[in-house]
C-alpha positions in Angstrom: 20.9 5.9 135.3 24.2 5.4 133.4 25.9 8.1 131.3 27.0 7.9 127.8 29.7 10.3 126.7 29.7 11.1 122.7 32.5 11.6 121.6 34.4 12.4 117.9 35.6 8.8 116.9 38.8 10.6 115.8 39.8 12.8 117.8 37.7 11.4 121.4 39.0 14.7 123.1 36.3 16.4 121.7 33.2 15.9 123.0 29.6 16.5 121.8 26.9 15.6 124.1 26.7 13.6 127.4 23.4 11.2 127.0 21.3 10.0 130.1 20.6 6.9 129.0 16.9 6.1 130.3 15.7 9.5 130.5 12.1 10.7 129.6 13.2 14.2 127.8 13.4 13.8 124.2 16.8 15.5 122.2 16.7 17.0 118.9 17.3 14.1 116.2 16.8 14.1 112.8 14.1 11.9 111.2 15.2 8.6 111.2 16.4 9.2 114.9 19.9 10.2 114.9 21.6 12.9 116.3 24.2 14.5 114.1 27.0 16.8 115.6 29.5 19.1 113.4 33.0 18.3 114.1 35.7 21.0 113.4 38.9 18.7 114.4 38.0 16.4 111.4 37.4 19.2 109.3 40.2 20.7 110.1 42.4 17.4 109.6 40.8 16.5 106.5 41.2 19.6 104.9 44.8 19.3 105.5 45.0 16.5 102.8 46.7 17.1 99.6 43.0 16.3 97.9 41.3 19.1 99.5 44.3 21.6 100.1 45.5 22.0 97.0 42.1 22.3 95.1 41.0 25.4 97.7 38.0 23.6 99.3 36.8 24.4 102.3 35.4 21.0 104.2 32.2 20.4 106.9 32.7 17.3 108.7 29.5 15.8 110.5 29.1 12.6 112.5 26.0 11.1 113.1 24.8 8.8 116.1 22.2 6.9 117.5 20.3 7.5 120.6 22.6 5.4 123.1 25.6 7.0 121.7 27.0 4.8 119.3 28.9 5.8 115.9 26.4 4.8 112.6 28.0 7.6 110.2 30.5 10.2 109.4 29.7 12.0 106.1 32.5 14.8 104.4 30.7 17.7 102.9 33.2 20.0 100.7 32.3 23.3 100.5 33.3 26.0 97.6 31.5 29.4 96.5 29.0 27.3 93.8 27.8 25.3 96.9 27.7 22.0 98.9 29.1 18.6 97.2 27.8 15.8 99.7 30.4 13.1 99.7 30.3 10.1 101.9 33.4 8.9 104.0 
């Protein structure tokens, strides 16, 4: 039964989940069956940039996958004290 290592698609250091590709236990996905993992490197690296530094705001980075482990979409969410601003990336 192979592997599957998820990774950030940035940063591949970090890593998220290992998948057991064949398996009969079922992971937590969201309803259109992706799994979508937080990711404080990018956050951290994004927030860096002049865009969201100098305006104060604070960023949520999450990546979302399908269930053999392959990248479908990364999605920026800024973060300030009125509330989320969902902005895709």
């Amino acid at each position: 039964m192979p592997d599957v290592d998820v990774r950030c698609p940035v940063g591949p250091r970090r890593l998220f989940t290992k998948l057991k590709l064949g398996e009969e236990f079922g992971a937590v996905v969201l309803p259109d069956n992706l799994m979508e993992f937080t990711c404080s490197d990018c956050a951290r690296r994004i927030s860096r940039e002049p865009r969201y530094r100098d305006r104060g705001f604070r960023v949520r980075v999450f990546h979302r996958f399908n269930l053999v482990g392959e990248l479908i979409d990364t999605t920026v969410q800024e973060v300030w004290e009125g509330g989320p601003c969902l902005q895709g990336r």
